[in-house]
C-alpha positions in Angstrom: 0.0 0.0 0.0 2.9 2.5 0.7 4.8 1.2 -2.2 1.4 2.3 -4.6 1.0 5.8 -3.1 4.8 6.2 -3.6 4.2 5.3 -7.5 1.3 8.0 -7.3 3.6 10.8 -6.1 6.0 10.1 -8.9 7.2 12.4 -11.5 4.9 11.9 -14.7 8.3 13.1 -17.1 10.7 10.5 -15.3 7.5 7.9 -15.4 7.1 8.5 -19.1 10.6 8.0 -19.8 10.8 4.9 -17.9 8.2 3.4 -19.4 9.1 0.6 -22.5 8.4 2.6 -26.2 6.2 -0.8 -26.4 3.5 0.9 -23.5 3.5 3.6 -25.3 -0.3 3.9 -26.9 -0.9 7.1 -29.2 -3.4 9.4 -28.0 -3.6 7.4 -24.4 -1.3 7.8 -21.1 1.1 4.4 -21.1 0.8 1.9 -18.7 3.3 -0.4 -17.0 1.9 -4.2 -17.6 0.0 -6.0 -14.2 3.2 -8.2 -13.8 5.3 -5.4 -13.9 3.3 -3.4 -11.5 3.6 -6.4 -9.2 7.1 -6.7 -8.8 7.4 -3.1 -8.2 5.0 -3.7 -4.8 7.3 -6.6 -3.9 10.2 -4.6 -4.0 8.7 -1.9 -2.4 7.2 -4.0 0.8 11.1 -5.6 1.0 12.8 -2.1 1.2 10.4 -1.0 3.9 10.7 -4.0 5.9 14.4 -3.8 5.7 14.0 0.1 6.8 11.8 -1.4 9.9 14.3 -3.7 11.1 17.4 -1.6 10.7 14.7 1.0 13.1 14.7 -1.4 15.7 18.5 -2.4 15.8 19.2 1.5 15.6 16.6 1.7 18.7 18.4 -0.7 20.4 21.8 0.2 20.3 20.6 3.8 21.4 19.1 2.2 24.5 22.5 0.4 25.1 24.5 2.9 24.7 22.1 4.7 27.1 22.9 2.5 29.4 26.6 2.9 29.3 26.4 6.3 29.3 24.8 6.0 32.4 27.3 4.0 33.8 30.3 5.4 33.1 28.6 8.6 34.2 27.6 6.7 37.7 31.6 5.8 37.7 32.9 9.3 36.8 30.9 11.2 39.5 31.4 9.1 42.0 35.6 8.6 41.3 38.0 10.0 44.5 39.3 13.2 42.5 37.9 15.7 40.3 38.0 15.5 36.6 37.2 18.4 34.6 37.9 19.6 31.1 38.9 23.0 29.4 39.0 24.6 26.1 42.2 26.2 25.2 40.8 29.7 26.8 40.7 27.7 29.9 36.5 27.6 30.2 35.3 24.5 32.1 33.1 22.4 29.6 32.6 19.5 31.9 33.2 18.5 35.8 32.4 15.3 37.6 30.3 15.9 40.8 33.8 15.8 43.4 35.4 18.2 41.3 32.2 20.9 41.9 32.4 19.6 45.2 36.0 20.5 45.7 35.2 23.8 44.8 32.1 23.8 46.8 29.9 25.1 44.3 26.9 23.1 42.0 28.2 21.3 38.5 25.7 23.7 36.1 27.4 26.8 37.8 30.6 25.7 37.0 30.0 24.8 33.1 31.4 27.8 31.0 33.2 29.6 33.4 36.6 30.1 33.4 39.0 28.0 35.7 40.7 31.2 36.7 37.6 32.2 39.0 38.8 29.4 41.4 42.2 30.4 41.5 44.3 32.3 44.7 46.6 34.5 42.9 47.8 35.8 40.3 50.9 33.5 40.1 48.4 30.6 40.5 46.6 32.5 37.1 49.7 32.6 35.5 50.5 29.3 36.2 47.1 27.7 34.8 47.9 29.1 31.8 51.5 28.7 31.1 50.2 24.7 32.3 47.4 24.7 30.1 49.7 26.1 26.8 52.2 23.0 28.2 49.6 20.5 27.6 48.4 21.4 24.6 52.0 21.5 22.8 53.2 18.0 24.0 52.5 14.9 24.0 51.9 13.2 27.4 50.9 14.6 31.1 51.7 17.8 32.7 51.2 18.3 36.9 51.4 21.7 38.3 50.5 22.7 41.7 48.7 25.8 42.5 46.5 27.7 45.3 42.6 27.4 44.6 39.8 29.1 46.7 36.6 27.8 47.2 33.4 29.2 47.1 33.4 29.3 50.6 36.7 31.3 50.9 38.4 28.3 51.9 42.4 27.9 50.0 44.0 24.6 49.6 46.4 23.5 47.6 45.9 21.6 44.4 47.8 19.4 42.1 46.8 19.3 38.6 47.6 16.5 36.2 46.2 17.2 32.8 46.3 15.8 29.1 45.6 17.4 25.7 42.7 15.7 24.0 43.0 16.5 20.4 40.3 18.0 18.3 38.5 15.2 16.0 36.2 16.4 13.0 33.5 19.1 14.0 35.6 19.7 17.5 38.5 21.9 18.6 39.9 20.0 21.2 40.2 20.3 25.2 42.3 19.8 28.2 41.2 16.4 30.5 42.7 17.5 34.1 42.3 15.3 37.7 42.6 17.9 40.6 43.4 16.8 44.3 43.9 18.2 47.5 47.1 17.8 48.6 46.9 20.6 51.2 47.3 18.0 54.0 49.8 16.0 52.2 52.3 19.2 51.8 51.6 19.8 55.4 52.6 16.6 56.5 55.7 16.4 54.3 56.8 20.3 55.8 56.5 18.4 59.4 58.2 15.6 58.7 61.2 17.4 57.0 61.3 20.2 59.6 61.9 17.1 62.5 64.2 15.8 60.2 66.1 18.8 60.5 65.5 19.7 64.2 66.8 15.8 64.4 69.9 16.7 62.3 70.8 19.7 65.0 70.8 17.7 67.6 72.8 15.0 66.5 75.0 17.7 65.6 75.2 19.1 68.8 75.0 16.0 70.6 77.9 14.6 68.1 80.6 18.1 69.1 79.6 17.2 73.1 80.8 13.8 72.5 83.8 14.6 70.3 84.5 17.5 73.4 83.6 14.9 75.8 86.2 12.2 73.7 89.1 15.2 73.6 88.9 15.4 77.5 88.9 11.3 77.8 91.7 11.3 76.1 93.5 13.8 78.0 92.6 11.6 80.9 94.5 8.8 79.6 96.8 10.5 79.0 97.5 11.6 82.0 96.8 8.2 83.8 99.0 6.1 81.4 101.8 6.5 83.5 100.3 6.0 86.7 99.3 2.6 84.6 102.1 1.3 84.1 103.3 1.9 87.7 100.6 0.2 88.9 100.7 -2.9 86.1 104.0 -3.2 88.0 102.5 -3.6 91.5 99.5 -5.4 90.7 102.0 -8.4 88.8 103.6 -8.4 92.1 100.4 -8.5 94.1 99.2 -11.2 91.7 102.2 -13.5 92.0 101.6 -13.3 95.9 98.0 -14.3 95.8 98.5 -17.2 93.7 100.9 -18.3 95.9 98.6 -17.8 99.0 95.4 -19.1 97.1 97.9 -22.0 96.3 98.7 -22.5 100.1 95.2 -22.2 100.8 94.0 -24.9 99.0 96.5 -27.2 99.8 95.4 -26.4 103.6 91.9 -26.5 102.8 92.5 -29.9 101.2 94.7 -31.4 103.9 92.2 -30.0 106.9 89.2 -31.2 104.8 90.8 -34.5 104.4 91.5 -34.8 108.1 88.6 -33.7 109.4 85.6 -32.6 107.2 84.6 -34.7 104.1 82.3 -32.4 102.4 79.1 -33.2 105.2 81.6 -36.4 107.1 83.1 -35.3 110.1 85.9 -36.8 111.4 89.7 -38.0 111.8 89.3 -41.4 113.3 90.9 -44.4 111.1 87.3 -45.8 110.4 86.1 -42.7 108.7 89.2 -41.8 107.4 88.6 -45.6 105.1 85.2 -44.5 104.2 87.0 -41.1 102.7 89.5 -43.5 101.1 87.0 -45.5 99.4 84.5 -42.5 98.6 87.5 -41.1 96.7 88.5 -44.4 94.9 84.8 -44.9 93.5 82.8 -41.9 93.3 84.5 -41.3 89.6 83.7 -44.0 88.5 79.6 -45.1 87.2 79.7 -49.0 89.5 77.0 -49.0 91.8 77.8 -49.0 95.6 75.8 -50.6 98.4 76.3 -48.6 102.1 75.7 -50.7 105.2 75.4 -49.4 108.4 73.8 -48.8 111.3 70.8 -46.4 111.5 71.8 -42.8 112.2 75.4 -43.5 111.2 75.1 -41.2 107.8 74.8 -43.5 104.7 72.9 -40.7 103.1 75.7 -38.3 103.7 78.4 -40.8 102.7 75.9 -40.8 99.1 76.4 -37.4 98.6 79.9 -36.9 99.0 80.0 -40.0 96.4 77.8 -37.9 93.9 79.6 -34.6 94.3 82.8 -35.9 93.5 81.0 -38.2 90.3 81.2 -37.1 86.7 77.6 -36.7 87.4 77.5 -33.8 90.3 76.3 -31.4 87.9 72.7 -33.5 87.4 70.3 -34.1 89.9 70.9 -36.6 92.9 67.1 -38.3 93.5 66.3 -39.9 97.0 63.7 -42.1 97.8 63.2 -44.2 101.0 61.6 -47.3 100.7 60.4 -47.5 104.0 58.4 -44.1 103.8 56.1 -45.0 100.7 53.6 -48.0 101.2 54.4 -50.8 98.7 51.9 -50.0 96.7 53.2 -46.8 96.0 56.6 -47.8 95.5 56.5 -49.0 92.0 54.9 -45.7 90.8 57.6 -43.8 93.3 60.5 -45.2 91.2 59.0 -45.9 88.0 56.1 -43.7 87.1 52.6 -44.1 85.9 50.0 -43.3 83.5 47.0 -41.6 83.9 44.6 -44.0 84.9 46.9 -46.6 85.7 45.0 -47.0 88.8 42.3 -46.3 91.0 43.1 -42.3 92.0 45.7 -41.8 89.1 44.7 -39.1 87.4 47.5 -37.5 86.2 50.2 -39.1 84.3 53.8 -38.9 87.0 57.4 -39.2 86.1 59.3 -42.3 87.9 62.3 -41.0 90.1 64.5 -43.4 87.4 63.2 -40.7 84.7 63.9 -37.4 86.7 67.3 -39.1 88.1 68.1 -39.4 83.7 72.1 -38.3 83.9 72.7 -38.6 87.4 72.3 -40.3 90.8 69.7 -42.6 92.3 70.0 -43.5 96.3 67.5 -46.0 97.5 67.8 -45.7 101.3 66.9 -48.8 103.3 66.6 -51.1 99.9 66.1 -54.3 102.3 62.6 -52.8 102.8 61.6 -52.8 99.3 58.9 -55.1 98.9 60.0 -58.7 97.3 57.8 -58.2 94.0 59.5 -54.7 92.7 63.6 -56.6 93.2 63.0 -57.9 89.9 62.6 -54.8 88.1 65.1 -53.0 89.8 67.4 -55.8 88.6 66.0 -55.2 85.4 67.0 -51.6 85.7 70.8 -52.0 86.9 71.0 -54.5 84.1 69.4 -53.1 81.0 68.6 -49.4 82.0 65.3 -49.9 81.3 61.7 -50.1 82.4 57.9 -49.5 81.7 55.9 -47.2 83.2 52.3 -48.1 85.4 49.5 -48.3 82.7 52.4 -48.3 79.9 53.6 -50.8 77.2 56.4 -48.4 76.1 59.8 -48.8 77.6 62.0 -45.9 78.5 65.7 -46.2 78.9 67.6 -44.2 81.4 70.9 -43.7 82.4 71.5 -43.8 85.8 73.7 -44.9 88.5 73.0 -46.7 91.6 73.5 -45.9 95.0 72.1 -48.3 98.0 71.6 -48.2 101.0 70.7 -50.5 104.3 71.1 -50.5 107.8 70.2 -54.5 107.8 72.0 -57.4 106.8 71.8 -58.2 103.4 72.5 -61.8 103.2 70.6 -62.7 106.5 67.6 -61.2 104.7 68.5 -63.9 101.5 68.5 -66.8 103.7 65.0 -65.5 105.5 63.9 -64.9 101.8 63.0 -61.7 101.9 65.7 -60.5 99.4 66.5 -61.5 95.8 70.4 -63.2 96.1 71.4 -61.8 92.4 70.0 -58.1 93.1 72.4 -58.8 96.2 75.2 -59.4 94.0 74.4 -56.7 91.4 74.0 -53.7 94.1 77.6 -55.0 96.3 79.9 -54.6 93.7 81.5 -51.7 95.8 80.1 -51.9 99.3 81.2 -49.6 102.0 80.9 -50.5 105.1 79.7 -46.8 107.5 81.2 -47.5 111.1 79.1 -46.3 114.0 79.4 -43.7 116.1 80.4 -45.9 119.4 83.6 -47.5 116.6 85.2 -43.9 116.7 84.3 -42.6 119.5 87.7 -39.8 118.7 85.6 -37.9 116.2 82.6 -37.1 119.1 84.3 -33.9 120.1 84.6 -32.7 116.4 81.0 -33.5 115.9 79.9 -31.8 119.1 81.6 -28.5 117.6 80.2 -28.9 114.8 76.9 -28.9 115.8 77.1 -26.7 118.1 78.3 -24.0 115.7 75.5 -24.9 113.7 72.6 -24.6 116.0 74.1 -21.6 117.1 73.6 -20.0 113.9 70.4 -21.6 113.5 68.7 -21.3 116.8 70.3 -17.6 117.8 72.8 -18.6 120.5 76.1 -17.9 121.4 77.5 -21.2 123.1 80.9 -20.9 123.3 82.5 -23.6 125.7 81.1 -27.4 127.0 81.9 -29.0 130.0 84.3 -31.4 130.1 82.1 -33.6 132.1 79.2 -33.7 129.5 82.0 -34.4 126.6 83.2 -37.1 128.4 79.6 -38.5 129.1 79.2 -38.5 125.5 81.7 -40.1 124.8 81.5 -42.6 126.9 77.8 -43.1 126.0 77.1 -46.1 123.2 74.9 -43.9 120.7 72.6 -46.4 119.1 71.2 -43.6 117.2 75.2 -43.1 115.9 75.4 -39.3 114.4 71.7 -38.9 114.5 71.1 -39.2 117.8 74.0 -37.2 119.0 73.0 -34.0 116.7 69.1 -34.4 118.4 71.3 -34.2 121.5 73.1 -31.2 121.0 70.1 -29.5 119.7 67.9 -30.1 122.4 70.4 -29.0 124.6 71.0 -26.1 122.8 67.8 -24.4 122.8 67.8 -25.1 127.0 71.3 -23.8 127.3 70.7 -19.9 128.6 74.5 -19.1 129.3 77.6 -19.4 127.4 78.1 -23.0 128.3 76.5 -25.9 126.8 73.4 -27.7 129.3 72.7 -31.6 128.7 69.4 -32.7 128.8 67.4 -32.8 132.2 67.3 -36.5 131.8 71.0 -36.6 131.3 72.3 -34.5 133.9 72.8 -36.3 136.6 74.6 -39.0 134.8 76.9 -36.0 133.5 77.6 -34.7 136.6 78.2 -37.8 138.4 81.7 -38.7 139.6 81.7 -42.0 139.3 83.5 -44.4 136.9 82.6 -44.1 133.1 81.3 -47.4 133.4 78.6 -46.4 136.0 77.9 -43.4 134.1 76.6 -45.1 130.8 74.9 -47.5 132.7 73.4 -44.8 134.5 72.7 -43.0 131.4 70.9 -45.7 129.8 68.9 -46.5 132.8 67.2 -42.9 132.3 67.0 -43.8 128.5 65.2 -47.4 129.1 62.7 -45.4 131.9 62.0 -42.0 129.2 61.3 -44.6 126.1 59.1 -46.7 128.3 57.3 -43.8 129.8 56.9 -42.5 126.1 55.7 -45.8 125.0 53.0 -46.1 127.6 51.8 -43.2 126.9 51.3 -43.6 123.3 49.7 -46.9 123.8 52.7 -48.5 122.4 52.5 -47.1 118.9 55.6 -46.6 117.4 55.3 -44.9 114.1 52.8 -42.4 112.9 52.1 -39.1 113.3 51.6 -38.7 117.5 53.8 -42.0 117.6 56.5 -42.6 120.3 59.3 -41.9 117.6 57.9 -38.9 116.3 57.5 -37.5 120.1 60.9 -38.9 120.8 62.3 -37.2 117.3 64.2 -40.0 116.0 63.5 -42.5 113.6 61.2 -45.4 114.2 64.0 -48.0 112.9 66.2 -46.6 115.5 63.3 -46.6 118.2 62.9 -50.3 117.8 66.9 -50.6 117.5 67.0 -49.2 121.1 64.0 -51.1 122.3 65.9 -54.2 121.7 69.2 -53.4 123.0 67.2 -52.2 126.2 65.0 -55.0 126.5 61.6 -53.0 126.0 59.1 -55.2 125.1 55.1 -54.9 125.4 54.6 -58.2 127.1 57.0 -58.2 129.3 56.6 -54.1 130.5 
């Protein structure tokens, strides 16, 4: 239908001449033929169809590029600086929305106004320009910085960094420039360098009082250098004398030591003075050593002077007493346990063996350990090896052996209460400890000793003891040994009030008695059989435990029944 009424508005000259000489009638106006005419509709209805679709793509990819102009303009008004753009008389032709913001005025205001509005000073005017001429005669970017004021009155400073965009067909070309405030920036840089050069004055001043300061030091030397060398002199001289003396004093210290004082071993009797010679023939070496003696006669004192002089004195020495611990409790004592191992173990413990890794193990009164655990200690002093409580995994340690009992060893085999080859394993260095009645010589040394010590200890100032205690002391058969005589002097330390040392109550009429030594121990342990028996009663006969007759007595319950049966005390008999 469009295609006919475009025929209609045709020109009749161009039709006529278009038409074939053949449709040409005489005295009629030609006529194209139907099929013709036809064709020409076709054509006609193609061409607008094809006009119609290139409509609807050119519709489309307006909307499109709607839409990116949208977005780019969302990205350019919302970017951290301001962008605007000049022509080459410096007019602002476009601004992003921080850029109007930076100068605190709305974006329409700013369109066609000259740049130069914004600016401080003339300099700053002068500058814009000379920038903006820069820009457009060279390739690449130009920065300048210059003083802007805002609307508000406000100045900061700004840096410009601009590029020519070059004119295109129909256009005559502009500047593109991003403008940021870098007032705060400058002023942060102006700090910094003006503490950088407060900085540089003081470590210039600082440096001419230490080179002054240096200059007078050396003077000083100077001065002294002579003085030096005099006293380089002397002090070679003084040296050479102490080195001698120190020399002299070790010697003495080792000769008195050895005569008298064995580390914590007191005495210069012939049976101690074999105990020092066997201390110092094993205690470098790792063999384990078995110490029999008496009760109160110092095994554990005679085990560490072994350790100290060992290879191992700088690791720990462990003790354990096998008569303090239940037997159920021994195993865990010495070899640990896992959590859980038993009923209340709720905590996984380290074995003494473990914490004793490097160094020295004593096992005081070992004929008390119960019969069951003698096999694994024989395991240990063979293999160095064991297994925790509650463990499968066995842990090797390296330890050496110290042991200790105040019974006899191979009476206890035949009862069968000891293990013969852990016998044999722990005596391959025994040492016998004498008791204190087999050098009876060495009681006055101890008696000094102690008494110096609970001097100190206690406050006193004891200075002399009568010759009639001494003598009662010595002449008094200690089955206690060392232990008992230091409970002695202790308790009669804290009674003494004057400068002389007071026996016990219980002891002084024995002390002060003039009769024969004889009579005097017998008459001393008279009073000891009456005060144990008294104690006894009144504990009901119960030796050990906390309000026990040992702990009232304040000795140990092995050496409470010791006495009992050297004094014939008995329950049944009493």
């Amino acid at each position: 239908m469009t295609a006919s009424k475009n025929m209609k508005k045709a020109d009749p000259a161009q039709a006529r001449q278009d038409k074939p000489a053949c449709l040409k009638t005489a005295g009629t106006r030609p006529l194209l033929p139907e099929i013709e005419m036809k064709r020409l509709v076709q054509e006609l209805e193609i061409h607008q169809i094809e006009l119609e679709i290139q409509n609807e793509e050119l519709r489309q990819a307006q909307e499109a590029l709607e839409i990116s102009r949208n977005a780019y303009a969302e990205l350019y008004d919302f970017a951290p600086a301001g962008y605007f753009s000049f022509d080459r008389q410096g007019l602002v032709r476009s601004v992003n929305l921080p850029g109007a913001q930076l100068l605190g005025i709305e974006r329409q205001r700013l369109l066609g106004m000259p740049m130069s509005l914004w600016i401080a000073d003339a300099d700053g005017r002068e500058l814009f320009s000379k920038h903006c001429a820069d820009v457009l005669s060279k390739e690449g970017d130009g920065l300048c910085e210059i003083w802007l004021q805002r609307s508000d009155g406000i100045m900061f400073l700004a840096r410009l960094r601009s590029i020519a965009k070059y004119p295109v067909e129909g256009t005559h070309g502009d500047i593109r420039s991003m403008i940021a405030d870098v007032t705060e920036q400058i002023q942060l840089k102006t700090a910094l360098q003006n503490a950088h050069d407060q900085l540089e004055q003081k470590v210039a001043e600082r440096t001419r009082e230490l080179i002054q300061a240096n200059e007078r030091l050396v003077q000083e030397i100077a001065v002294r250098k002579d003085t030096e060398e005099a006293l380089r002199l002397a002090f070679k001289e003084i040296k050479e004398l102490k080195d001698r003396l120190l020399a002299e004093n070790v010697y003495l210290q080792h000769e008195v030591a050895r005569k008298f004082n064995f580390g914590e071993i007191i005495g210069q009797s012939s049976a101690i003075s074999q105990v020092f010679d066997k201390i110092e023939q094993i205690a470098p070496q790792n063999t384990t050593v078995l110490l029999q003696g008496e009760t109160g006669c110092g095994k554990g004192v005679v085990a560490r002077a072994i350790h100290a002089r060992s290879l191992r004195k700088d690791r720990p020495m462990v003790t354990i007493n096998c008569t303090a611990l239940p037997a159920n409790l021994i195993e865990s004592e010495l070899f640990g346990r896992e959590k859980g191992a038993f009923t209340g173990a709720n905590a996984r413990q380290m074995g003494r063996f473990e914490l004793a890794d490097g160094g020295t193990i004593f096992l005081d009164e070992i004929g008390e350990m119960p019969l069951e655990l003698q096999c694994k200690l024989l395991r240990v002093i063979q293999d160095g090896e064991f297994e925790r409580l509650g463990s499968p995994r066995t842990i090797k340690v390296d330890v050496r052996i110290i042991a200790a009992s105040n019974r006899n060893l191979e009476e206890e085999i035949k009862n069968g209460s000891f293990r013969e080859d852990l016998y044999y394993r722990l005596n391959v260095f025994p040492i016998a400890i004498p008791p204190l009645r087999a050098r009876k010589e060495d009681i006055r040394l101890l008696v000094d000793f102690f008494v110096a010590k609970f001097n100190k200890k206690i406050g006193k100032r004891i200075q002399t003891i009568p010759k009639e205690a001494l003598e009662a002391l010595e002449n008094y058969d200690w089955p206690g040994n060392v232990r008992e005589l230091e409970s002695v002097i202790e308790r009669a330390t804290i009674i003494s009030q004057g400068p002389s040392l007071r026996i016990l109550d219980q002891f002084n009429a024995s002390f002060k008695s003039n009769e024969p030594s004889g009579s005097d121990v017998k008459a001393l342990a008279d009073l000891e059989h009456d005060h144990i028996l008294h104690v006894l009663r009144k504990t009901n006969w119960r030796v050990e435990g906390k309000n026990g007759a040992a702990a009232i007595l304040d000795i140990n319950p092995s050496t409470l029944r010791a006495r009992m049966r050297k004094l014939g005390i008995q329950r049944n008999n009493s």
